[in-house]
Residue frames relative to the residue before (quaternion, step in Angstrom):
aa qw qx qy qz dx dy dz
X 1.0000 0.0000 0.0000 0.0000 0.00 0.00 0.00
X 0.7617 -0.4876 0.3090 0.2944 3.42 -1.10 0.29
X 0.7005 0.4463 -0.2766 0.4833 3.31 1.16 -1.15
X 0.5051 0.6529 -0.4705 0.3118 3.50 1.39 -0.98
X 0.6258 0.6391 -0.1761 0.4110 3.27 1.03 -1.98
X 0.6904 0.4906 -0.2590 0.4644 3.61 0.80 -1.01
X 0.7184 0.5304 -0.2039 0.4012 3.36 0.89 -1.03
X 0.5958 0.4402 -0.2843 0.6086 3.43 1.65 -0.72
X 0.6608 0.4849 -0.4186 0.3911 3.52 0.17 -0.64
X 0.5621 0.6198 -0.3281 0.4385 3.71 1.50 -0.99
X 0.7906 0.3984 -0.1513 0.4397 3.35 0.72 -1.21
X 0.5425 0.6040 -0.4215 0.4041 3.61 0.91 -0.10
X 0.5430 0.5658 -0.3649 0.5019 3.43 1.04 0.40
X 0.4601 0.4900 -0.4001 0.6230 3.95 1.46 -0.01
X 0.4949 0.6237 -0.4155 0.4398 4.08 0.75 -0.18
X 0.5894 0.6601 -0.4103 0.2203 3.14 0.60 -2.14
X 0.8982 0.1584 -0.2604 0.3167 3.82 0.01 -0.75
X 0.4598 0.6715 -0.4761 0.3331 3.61 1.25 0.45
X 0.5464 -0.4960 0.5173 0.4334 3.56 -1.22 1.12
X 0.1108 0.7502 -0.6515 0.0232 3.64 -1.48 0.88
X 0.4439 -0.7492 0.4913 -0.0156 2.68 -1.58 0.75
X 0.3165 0.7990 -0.4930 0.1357 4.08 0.42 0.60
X 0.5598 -0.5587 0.6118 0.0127 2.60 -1.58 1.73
X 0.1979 0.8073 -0.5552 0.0286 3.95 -0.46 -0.20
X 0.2744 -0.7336 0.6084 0.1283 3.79 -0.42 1.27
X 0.2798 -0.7600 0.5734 0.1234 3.34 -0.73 1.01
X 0.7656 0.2327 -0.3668 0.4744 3.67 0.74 0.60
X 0.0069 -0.7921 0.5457 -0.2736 3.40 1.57 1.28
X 0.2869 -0.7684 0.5487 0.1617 3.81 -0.29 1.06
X 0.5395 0.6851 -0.1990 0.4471 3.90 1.26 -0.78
X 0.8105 0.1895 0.1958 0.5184 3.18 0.32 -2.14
X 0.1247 -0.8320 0.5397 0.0305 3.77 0.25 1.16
X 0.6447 -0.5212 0.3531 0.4337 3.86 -0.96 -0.47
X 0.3849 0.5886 -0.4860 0.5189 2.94 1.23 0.11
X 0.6610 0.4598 -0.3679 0.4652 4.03 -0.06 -0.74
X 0.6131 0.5431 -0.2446 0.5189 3.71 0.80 -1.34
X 0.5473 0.5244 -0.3754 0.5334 3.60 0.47 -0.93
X 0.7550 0.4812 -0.2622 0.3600 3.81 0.32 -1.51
X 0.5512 0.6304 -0.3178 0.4447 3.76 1.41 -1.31
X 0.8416 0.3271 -0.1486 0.4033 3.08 0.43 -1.82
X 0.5560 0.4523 -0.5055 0.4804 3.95 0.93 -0.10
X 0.7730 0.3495 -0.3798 0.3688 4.10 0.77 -0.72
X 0.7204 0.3029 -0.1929 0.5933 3.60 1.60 0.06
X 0.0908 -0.7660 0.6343 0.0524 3.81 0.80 1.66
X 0.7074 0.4910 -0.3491 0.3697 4.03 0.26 -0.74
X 0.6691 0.4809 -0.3928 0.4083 3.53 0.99 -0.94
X 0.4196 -0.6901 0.5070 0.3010 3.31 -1.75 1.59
X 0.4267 -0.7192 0.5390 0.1008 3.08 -1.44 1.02
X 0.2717 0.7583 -0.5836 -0.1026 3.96 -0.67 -0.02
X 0.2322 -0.7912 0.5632 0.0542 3.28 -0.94 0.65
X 0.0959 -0.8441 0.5271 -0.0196 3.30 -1.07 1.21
X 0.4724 -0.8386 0.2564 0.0890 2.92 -0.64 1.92
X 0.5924 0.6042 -0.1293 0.5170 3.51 2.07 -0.22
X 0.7395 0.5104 -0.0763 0.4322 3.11 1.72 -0.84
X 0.2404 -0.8505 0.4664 0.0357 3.50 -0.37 1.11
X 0.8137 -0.3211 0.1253 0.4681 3.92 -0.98 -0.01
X 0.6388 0.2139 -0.4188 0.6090 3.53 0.82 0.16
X 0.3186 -0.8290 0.4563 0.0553 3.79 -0.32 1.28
X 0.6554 0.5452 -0.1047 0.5121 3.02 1.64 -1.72
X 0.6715 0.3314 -0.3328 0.5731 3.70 1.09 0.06
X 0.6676 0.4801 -0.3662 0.4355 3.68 0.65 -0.69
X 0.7659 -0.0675 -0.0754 0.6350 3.98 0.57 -0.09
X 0.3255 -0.6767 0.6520 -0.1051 3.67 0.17 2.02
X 0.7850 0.5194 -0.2297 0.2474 3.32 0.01 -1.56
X 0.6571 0.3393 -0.1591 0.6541 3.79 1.09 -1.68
X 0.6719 0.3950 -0.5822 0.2313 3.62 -0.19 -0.46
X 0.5247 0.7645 -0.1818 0.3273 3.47 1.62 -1.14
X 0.7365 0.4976 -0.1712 0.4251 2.76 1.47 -0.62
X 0.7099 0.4042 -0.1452 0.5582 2.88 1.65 -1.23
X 0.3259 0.5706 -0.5251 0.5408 3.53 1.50 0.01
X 0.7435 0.5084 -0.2748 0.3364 3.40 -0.17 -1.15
X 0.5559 0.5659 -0.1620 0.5869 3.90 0.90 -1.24
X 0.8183 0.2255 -0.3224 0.4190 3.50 -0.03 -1.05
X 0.6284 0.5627 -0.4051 0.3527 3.77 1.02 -0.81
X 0.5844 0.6373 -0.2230 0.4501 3.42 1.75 -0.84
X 0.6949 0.2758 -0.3468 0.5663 4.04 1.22 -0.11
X 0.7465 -0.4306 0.4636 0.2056 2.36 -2.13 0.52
């Protein structure tokens, strides 16, 4: 519903200073660059990578690099 949506979009600002991490399929049929554009203006610090092969399930289309970098980012400080 709308308010749900409203209410999350409200609260994604309590994020703003946690180290983050976003993965973003760049052929994500759902979530275009326009949305990304939105992530990365409300999270300038959070590391971004962006896979040019990978579509709305991200976590299956490149399993392999995110795994890695899942792995790396939980691993710094």
């Amino acid at each position: 519903s709308y308010d749900l949506v409203t209410q999350v979009q409200d609260g994604l600002n309590k994020l703003r200073g946690l180290p983050m991490l976003i993965c973003w399929g760049e052929r994500d049929f759902v979530f275009d660059e326009h949305f990304l554009a939105e992530w990365i203006a409300r999270f300038p610090k959070a590391e971004v990578h962006r896979f040019a092969d990978a579509g709305h399930y991200v976590l299956e289309d490149a399993r392999e690099e995110i795994i890695g970098l899942v792995q790396r980012f939980l691993a710094s400080d």
